[in-house]
PAMARMI-649313 format. One line per 2 residues: number of its first residue (from 1); for each residue x, y, z of N, C-alpha, C. Coordinates in pm, whole numbers. Layout:
BEGIN
NUM) X,Y,Z,X,Y,Z,X,Y,Z | ... $
***
This chain:
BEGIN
1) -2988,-965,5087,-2991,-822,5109,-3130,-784,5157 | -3160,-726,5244,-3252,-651,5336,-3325,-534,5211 $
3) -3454,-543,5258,-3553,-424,5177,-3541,-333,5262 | -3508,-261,5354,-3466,-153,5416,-3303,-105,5405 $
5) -3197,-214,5468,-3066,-135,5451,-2988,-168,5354 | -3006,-247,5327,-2891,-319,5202,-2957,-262,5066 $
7) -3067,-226,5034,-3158,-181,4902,-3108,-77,4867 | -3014,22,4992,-2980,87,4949,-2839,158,4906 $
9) -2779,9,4879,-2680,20,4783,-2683,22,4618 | -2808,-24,4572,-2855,0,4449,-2973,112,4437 $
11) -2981,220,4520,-3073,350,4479,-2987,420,4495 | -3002,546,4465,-3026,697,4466,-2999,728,4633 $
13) -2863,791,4665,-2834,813,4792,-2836,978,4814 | -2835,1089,4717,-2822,1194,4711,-2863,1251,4888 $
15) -2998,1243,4896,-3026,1319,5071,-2911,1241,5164 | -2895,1119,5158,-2853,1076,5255,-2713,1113,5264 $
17) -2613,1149,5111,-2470,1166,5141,-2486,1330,5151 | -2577,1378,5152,-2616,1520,5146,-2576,1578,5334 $
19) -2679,1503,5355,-2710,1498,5560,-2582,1451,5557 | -2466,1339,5543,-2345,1293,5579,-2231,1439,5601 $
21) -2266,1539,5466,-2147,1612,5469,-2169,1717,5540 | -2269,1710,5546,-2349,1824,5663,-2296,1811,5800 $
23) -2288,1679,5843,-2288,1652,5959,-2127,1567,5994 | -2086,1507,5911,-1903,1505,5904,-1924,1376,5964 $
25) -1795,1350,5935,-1749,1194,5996,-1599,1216,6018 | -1550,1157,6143,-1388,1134,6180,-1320,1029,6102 $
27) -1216,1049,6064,-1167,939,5987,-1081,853,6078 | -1109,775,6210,-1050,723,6300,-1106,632,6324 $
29) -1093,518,6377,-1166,417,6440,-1226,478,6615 | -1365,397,6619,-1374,491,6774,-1356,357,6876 $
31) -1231,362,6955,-1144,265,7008,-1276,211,7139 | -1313,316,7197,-1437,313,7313,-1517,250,7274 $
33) -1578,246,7142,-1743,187,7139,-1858,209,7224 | -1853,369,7244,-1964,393,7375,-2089,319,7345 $
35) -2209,316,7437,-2313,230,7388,-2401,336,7347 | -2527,290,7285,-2616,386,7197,-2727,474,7359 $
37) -2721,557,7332,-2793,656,7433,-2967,625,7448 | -2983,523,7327,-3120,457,7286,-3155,348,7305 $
39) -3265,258,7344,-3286,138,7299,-3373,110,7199 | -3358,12,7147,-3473,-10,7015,-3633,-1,7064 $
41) -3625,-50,7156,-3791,-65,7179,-3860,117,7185 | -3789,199,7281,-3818,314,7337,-3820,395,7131 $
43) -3754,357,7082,-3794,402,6955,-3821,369,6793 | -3903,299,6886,-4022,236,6802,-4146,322,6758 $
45) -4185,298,6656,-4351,403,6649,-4447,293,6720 | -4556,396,6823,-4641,283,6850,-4722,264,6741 $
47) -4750,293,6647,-4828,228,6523,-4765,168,6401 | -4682,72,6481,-4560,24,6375,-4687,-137,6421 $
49) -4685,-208,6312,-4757,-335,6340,-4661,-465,6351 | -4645,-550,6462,-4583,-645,6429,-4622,-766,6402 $
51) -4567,-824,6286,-4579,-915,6216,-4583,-1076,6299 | -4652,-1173,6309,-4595,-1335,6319,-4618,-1402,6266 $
53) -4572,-1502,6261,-4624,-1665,6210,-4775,-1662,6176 | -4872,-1594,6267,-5020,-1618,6343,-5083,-1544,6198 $
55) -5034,-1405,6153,-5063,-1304,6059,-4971,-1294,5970 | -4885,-1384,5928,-4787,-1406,5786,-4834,-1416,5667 $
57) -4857,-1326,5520,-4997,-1387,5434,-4856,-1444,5330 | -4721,-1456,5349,-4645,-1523,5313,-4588,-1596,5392 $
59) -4580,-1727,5425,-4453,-1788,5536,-4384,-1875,5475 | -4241,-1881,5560,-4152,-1892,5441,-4166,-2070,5432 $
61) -4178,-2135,5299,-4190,-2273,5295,-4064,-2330,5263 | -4004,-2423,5350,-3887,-2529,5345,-3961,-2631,5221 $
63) -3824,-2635,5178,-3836,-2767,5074,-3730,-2854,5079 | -3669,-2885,5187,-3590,-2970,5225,-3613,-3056,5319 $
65) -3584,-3205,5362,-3621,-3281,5480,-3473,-3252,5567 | -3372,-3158,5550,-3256,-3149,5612,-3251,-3045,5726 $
67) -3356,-2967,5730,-3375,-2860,5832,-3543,-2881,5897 | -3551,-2809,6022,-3654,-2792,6066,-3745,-2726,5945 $
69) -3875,-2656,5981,-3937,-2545,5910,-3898,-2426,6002 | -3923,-2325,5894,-3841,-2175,5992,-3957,-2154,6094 $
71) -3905,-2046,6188,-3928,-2023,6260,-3884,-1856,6280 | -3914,-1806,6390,-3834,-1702,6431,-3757,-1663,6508 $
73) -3653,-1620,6503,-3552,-1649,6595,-3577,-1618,6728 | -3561,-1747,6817,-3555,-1727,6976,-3482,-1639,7030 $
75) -3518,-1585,7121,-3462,-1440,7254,-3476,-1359,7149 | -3397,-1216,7212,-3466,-1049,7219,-3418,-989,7083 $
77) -3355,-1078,6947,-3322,-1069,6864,-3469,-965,6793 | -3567,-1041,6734,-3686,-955,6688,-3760,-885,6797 $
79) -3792,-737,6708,-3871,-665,6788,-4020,-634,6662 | -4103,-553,6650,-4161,-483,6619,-4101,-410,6493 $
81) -3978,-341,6521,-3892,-300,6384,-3831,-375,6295 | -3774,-349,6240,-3718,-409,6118,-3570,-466,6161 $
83) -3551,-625,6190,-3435,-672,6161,-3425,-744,6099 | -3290,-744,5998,-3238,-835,5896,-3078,-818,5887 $
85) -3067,-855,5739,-2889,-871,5721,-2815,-999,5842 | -2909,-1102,5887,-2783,-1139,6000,-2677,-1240,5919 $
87) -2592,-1229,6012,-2454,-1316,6034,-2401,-1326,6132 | -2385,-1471,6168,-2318,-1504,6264,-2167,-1595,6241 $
89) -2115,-1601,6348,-1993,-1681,6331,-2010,-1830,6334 | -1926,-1896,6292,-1897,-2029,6219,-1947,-2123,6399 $
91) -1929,-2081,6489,-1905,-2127,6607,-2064,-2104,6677 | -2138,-2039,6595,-2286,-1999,6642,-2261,-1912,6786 $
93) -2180,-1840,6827,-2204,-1747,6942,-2159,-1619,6956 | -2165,-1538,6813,-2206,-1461,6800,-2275,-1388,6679 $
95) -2375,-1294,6703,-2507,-1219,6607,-2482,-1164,6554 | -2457,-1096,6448,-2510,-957,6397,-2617,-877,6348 $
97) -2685,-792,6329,-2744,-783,6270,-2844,-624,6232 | -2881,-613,6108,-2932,-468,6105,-3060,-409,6156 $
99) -3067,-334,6237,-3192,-266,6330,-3239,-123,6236 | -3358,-142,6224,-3415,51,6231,-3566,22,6286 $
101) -3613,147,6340,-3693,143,6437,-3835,78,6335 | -3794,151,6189,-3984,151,6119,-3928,184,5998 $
103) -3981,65,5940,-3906,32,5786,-3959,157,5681 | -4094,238,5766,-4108,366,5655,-3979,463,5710 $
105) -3923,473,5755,-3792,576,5813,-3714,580,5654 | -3719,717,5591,-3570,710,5460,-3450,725,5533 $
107) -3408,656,5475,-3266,630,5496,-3185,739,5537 | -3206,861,5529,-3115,1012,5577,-3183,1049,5720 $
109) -3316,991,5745,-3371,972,5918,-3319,905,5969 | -3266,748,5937,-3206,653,5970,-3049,694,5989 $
111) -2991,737,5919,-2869,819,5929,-2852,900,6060 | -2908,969,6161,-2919,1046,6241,-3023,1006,6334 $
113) -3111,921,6347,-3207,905,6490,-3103,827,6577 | -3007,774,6604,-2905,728,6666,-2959,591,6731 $
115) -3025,519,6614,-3031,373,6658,-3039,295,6548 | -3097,350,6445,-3042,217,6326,-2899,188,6293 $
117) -2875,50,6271,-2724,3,6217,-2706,-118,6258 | -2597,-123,6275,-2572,-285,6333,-2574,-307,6480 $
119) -2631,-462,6528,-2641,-444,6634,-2608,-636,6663 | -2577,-616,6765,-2522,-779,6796,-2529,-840,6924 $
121) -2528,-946,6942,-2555,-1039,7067,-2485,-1115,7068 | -2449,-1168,7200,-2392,-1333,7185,-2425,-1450,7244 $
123) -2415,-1588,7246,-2466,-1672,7304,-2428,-1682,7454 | -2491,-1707,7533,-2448,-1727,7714,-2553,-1789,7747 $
125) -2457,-1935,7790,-2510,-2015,7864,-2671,-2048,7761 | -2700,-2040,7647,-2808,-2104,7544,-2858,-2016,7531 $
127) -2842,-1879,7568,-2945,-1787,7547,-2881,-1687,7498 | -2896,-1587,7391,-2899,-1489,7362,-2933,-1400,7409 $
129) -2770,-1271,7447,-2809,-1168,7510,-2878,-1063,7446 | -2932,-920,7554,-2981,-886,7487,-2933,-811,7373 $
131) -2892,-765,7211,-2894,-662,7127,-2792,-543,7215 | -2613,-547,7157,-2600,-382,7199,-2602,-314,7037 $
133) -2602,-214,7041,-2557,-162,6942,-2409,-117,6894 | -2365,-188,6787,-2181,-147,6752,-2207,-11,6655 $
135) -2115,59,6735,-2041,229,6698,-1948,185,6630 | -1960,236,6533,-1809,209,6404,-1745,353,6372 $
137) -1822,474,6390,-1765,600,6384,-1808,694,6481 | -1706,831,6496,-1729,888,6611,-1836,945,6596 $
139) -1861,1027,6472,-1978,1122,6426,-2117,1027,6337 | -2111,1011,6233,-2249,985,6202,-2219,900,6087 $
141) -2264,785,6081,-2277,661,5953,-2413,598,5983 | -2430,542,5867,-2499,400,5864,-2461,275,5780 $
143) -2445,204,5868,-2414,70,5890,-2467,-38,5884 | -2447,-215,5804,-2456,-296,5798,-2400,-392,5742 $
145) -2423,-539,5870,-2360,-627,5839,-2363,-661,5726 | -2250,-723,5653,-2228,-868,5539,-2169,-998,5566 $
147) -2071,-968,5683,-1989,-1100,5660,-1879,-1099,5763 | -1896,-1233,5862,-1804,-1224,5986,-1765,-1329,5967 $
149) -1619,-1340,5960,-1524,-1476,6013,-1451,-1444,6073 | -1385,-1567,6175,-1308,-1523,6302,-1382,-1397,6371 $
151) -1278,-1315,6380,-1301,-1203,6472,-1323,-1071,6400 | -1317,-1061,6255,-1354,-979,6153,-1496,-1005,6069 $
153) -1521,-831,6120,-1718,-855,6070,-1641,-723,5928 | -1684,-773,5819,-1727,-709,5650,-1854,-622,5705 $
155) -1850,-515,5664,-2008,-410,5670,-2013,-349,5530 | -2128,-243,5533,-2160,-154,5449,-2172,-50,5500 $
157) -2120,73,5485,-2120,150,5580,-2174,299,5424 | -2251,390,5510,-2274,524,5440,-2202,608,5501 $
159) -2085,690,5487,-2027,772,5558,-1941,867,5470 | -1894,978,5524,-1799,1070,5438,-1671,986,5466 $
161) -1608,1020,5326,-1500,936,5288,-1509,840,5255 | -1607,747,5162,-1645,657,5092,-1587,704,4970 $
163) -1545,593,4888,-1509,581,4749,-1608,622,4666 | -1727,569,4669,-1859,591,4618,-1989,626,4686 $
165) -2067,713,4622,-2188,776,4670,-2265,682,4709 | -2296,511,4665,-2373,433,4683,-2356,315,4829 $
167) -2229,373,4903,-2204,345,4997,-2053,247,4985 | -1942,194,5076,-1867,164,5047,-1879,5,5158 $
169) -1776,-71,5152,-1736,-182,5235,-1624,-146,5329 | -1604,-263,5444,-1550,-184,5554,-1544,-307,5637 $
171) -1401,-280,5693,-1384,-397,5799,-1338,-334,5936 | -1425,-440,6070,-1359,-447,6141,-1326,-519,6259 $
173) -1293,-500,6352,-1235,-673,6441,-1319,-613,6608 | -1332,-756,6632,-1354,-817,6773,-1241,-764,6874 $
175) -1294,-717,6989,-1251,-639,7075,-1256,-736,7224 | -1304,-876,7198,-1402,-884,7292,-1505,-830,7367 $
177) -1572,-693,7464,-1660,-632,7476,-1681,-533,7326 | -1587,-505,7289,-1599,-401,7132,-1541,-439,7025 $
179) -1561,-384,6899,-1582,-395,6787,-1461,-254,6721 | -1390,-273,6714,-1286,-132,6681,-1234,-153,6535 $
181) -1130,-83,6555,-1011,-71,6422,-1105,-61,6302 | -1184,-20,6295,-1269,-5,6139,-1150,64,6048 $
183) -1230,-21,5917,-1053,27,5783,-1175,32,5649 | -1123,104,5588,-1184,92,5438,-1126,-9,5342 $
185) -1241,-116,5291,-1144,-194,5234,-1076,-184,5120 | -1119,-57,5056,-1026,13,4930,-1074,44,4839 $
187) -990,123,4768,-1022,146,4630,-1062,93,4511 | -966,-44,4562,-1001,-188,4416,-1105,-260,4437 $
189) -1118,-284,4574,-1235,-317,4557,-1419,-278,4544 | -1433,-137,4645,-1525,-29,4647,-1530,50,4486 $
191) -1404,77,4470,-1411,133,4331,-1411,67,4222 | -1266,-23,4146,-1228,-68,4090,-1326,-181,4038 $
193) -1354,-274,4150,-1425,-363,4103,-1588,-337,4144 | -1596,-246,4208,-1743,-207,4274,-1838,-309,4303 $
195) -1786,-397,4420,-1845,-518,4485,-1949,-440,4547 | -2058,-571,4526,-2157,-526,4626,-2177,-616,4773 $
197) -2253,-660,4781,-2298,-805,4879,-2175,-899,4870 | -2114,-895,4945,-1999,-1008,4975,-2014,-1111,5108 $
199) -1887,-1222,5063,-1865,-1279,5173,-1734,-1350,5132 | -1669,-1348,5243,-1526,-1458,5236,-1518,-1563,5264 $
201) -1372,-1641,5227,-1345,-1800,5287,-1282,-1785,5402 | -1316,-1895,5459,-1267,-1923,5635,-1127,-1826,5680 $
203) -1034,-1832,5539,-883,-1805,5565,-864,-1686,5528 | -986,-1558,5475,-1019,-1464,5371,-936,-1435,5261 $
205) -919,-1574,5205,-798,-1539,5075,-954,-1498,4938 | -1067,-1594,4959,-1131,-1576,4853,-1284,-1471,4919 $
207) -1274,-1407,4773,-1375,-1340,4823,-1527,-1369,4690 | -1658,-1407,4757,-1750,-1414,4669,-1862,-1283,4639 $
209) -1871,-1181,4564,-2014,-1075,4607,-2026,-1065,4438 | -2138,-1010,4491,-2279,-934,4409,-2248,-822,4324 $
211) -2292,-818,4210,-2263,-729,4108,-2268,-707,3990 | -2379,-601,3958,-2444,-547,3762,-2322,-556,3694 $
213) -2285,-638,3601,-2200,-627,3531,-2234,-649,3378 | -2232,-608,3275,-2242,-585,3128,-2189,-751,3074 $
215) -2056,-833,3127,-2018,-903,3088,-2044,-1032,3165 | -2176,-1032,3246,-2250,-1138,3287,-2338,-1206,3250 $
217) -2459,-1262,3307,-2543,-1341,3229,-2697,-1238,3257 | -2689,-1128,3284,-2812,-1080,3289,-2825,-1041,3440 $
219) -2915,-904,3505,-2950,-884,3619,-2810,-862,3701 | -2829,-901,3839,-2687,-914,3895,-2667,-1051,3910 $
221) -2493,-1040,3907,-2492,-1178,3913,-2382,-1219,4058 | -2300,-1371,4061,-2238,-1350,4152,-2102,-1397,4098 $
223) -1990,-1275,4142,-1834,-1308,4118,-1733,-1323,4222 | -1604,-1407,4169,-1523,-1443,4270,-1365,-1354,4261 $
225) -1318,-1345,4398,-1166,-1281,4382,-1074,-1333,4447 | -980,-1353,4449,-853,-1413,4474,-770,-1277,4542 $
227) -746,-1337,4663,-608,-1258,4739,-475,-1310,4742 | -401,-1291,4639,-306,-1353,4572,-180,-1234,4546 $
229) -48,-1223,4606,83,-1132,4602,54,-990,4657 | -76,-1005,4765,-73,-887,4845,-186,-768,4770 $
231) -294,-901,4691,-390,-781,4615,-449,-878,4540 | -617,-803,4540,-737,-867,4499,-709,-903,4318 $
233) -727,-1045,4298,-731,-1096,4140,-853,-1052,4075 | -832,-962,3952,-914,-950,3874,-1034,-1092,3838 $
235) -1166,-1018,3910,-1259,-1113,3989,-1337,-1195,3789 | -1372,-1310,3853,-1427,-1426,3727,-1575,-1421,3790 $
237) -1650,-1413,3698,-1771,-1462,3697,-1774,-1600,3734 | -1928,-1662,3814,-1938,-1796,3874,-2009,-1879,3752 $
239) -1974,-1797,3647,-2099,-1873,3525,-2200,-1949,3561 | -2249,-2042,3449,-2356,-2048,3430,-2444,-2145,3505 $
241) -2365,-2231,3555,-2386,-2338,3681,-2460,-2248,3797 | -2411,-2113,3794,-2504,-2012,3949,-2592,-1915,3873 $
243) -2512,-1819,3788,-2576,-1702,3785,-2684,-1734,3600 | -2793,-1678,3662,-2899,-1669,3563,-2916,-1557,3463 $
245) -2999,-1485,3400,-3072,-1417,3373,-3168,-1311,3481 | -3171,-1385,3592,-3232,-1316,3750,-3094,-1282,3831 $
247) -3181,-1193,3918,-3072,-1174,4002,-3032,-1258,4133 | -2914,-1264,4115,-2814,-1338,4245,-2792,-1294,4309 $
249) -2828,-1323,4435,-2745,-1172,4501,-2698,-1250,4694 | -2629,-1159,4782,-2683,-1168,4905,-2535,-1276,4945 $
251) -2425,-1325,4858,-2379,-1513,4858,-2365,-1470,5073 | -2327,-1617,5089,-2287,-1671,5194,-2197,-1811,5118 $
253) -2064,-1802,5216,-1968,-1924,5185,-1936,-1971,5313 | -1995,-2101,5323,-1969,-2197,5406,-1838,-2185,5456 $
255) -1741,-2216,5591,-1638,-2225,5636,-1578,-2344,5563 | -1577,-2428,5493,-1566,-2535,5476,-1546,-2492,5283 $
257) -1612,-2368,5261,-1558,-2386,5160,-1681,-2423,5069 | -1745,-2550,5051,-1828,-2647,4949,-1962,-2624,4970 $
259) -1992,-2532,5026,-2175,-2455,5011,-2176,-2340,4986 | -2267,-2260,4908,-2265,-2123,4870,-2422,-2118,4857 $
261) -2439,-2045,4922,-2581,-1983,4961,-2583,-1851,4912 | -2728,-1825,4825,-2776,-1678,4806,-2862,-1627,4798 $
263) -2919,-1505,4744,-3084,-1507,4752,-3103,-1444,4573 | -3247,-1519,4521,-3276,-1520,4426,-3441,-1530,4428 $
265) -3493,-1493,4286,-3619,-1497,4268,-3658,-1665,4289 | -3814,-1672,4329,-3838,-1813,4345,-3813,-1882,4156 $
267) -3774,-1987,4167,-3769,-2083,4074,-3921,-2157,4059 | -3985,-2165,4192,-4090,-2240,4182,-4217,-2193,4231 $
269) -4229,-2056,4178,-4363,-2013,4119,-4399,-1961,4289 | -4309,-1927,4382,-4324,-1846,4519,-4336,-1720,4505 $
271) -4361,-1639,4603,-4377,-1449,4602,-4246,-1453,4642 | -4166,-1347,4591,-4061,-1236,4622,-3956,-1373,4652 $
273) -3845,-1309,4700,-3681,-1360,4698,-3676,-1491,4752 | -3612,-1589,4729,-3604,-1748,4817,-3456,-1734,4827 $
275) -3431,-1832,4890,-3284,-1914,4950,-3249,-2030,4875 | -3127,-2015,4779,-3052,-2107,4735,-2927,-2164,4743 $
277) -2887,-2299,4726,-2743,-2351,4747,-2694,-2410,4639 | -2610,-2393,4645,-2467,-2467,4556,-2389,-2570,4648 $
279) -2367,-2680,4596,-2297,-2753,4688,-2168,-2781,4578 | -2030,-2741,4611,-1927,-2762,4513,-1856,-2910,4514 $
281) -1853,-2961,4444,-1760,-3094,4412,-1683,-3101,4291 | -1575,-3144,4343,-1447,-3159,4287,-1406,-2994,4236 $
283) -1429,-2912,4296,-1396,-2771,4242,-1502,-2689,4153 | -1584,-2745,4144,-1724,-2689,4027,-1836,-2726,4123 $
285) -1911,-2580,4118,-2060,-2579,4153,-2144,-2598,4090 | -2265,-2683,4181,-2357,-2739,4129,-2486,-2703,4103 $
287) -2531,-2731,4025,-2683,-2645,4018,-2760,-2582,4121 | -2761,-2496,4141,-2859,-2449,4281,-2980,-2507,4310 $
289) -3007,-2517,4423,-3172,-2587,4469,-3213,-2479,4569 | -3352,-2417,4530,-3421,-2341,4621,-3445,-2420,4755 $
291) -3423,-2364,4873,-3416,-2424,4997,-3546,-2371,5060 | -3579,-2228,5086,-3624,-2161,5140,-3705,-2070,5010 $
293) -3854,-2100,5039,-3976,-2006,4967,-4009,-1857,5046 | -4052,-1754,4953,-4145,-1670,5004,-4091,-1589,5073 $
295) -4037,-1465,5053,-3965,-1378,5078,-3892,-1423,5227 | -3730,-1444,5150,-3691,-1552,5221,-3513,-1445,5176 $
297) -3438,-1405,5250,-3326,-1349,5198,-3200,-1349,5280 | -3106,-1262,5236,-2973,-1256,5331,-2909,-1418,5431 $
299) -2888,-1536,5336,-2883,-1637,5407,-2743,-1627,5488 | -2747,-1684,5604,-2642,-1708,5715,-2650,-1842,5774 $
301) -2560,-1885,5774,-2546,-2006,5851,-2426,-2059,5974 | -2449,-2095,6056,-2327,-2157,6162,-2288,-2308,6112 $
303) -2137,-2351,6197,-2087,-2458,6130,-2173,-2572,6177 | -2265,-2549,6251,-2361,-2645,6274,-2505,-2693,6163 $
305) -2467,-2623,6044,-2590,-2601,5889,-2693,-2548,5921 | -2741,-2459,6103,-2891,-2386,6136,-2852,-2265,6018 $
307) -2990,-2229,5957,-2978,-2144,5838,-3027,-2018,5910 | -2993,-1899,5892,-3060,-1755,5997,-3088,-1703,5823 $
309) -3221,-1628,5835,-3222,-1510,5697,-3317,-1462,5776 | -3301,-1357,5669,-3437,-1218,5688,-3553,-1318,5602 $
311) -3644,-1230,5708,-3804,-1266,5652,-3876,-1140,5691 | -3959,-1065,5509,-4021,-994,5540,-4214,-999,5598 $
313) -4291,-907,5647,-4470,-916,5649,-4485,-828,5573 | -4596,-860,5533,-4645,-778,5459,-4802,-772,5480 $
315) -4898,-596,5452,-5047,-608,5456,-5103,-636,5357 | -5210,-638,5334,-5306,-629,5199,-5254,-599,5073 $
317) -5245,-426,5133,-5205,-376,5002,-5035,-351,4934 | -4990,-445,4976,-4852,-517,4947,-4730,-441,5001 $
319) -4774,-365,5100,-4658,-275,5170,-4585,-340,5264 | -4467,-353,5260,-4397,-405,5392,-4467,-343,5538 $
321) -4429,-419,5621,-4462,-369,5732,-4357,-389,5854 | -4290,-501,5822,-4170,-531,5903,-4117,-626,5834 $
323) -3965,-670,5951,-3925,-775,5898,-3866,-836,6000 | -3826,-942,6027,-3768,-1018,6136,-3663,-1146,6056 $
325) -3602,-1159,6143,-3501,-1272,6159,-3556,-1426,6161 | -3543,-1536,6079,-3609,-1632,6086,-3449,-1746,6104 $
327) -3511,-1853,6167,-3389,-1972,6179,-3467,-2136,6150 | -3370,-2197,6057,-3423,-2305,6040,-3329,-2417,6114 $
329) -3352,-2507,6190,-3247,-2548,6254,-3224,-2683,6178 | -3136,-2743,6171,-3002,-2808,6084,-3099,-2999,6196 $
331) -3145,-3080,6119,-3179,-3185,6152,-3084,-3289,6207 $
***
């Protein structure tokens, strides 16, 4: 989960669903997907600082001999602003991912400057095009990725007609040039079970996310659900083999099923969030191993094992300053 869009499914949304009802939302899918009237760069602050490798006073440290060391993701993916949340498909050719111009923007600016949300690319010919931006409503949301298989991308969306004030989940499908049919994924699950950070299996019968629960092991932890006679199974905790006393959060599930990736505090004495895996055998997961040090989050991976997460900068005096997209590529 992203320190700009995803953070704010666990705060205080009051301005932001405030500006929502103010300003209305259609309850339709918008079939067109016009493109954004903006580009990211043109609204940018010029005293937004961007972060690299060169000026990182955290970079993120691999502790595996199975991947490269990260990096940042090649082509027009990072700018100057803040991107994170990615996911891509199992097939590596296509992006998602969350844009806002300047990570000081609150979230009810972000709501209305008509360029933060999700935004995506795809592979051609080895290169990544440039970033369009996907329209999921006619009038006014904010938006971000969680979780794409096949031709269905999972979001988070802030909009009127959410189940809950803290924002709801939301699906919708590949258009080839667009992204349409947006659906709410419901009551049982937005409400009932009040998932947070999700992700599905290849076939989306199982679903894995994030979530404070009283009858866990402490913090948030991570639980599973079953799509079983036409409706979500009252979801099981991943006990004690995953979830700690810290928080779990962020999962990613391998197509395959037998890796589960998430983001958690370092285990080994790093600054801010790392990257961990579970590798399952014989039906039971296995102790997690920190992969990725040093504010290191939102893991994604293609069926090829290249790992994509957010990576935040930070100045002196411990303020974010941006964040970018990092890739570790699969040895």
């Amino acid at each position: 989960m992203s320190l700009s869009f995803h953070s704010l499914l666990r705060i205080g949304t009051g301005l932001l669903l405030a500006g929502m009802l103010v300003l209305g939302c259609k309850e339709s899918g918008d079939e067109n997907n016009p493109p954004t009237q903006k580009t990211r760069s043109e609204t940018i602050p010029s005293d937004v600082v961007k972060g690299t490798p060169a000026t990182d006073q955290f970079p993120p440290v691999l502790h595996s001999n199975e991947w490269d060391d990260p990096v940042p993701m090649a082509g027009p993916v990072n700018t100057a602003g803040a991107e994170d949340a990615p996911v891509i498909t199992p097939d590596g050719q296509t992006f998602c991912f969350f844009f806002t111009p300047d990570i000081r923007i609150p979230p009810e600016r972000q709501l209305i400057d008509g360029v933060s949300g999700i935004w995506w690319s795809k592979l051609v010919s080895g290169e990544w095009t440039e970033p369009e931006r996907m329209v999921l409503c006619e009038d006014v949301a904010l938006d971000g990725p969680m979780c794409i298989e096949s031709d269905t991308l999972w979001f988070a969306s802030f909009r009127v007609g959410n189940y809950r004030t803290d924002g709801d989940i939301y699906l919708c499908e590949n258009r080839g040039c667009h992204w349409e049919n947006w659906q709410n994924a419901g009551e049982l699950l937005n409400g009932t079970y009040n998932i947070g950070e999700m992700y599905t299996s290849a076939d989306g019968l199982t679903l894995i996310f994030d979530r404070t629960g009283t009858d866990g092991f402490g913090g948030v932890d991570l639980w599973q659900t079953e799509f079983t006679n036409g409706s979500w199974s009252v979801p099981e905790n991943l006990g004690a083999a995953v979830n700690t006393a810290l928080d779990e959060t962020r999962p990613f599930l391998s197509s395959e099923g037998t890796e589960l990736w998430f983001t958690s505090t370092s285990r080994l004495g790093y600054t801010g969030p790392a990257l961990f895996r579970s590798v399952k055998t014989d039906s039971v997961w296995g102790a997690p191993q920190e992969i990725i040090s040093n504010f290191a989050g939102d893991p994604a991976l293609d069926a090829a094992g290249n790992i994509y997460f957010t990576h935040h900068f930070f100045i002196n005096s411990g303020a974010i300053i941006e964040a970018d997209v990092y890739m570790s590529r699969k040895r």
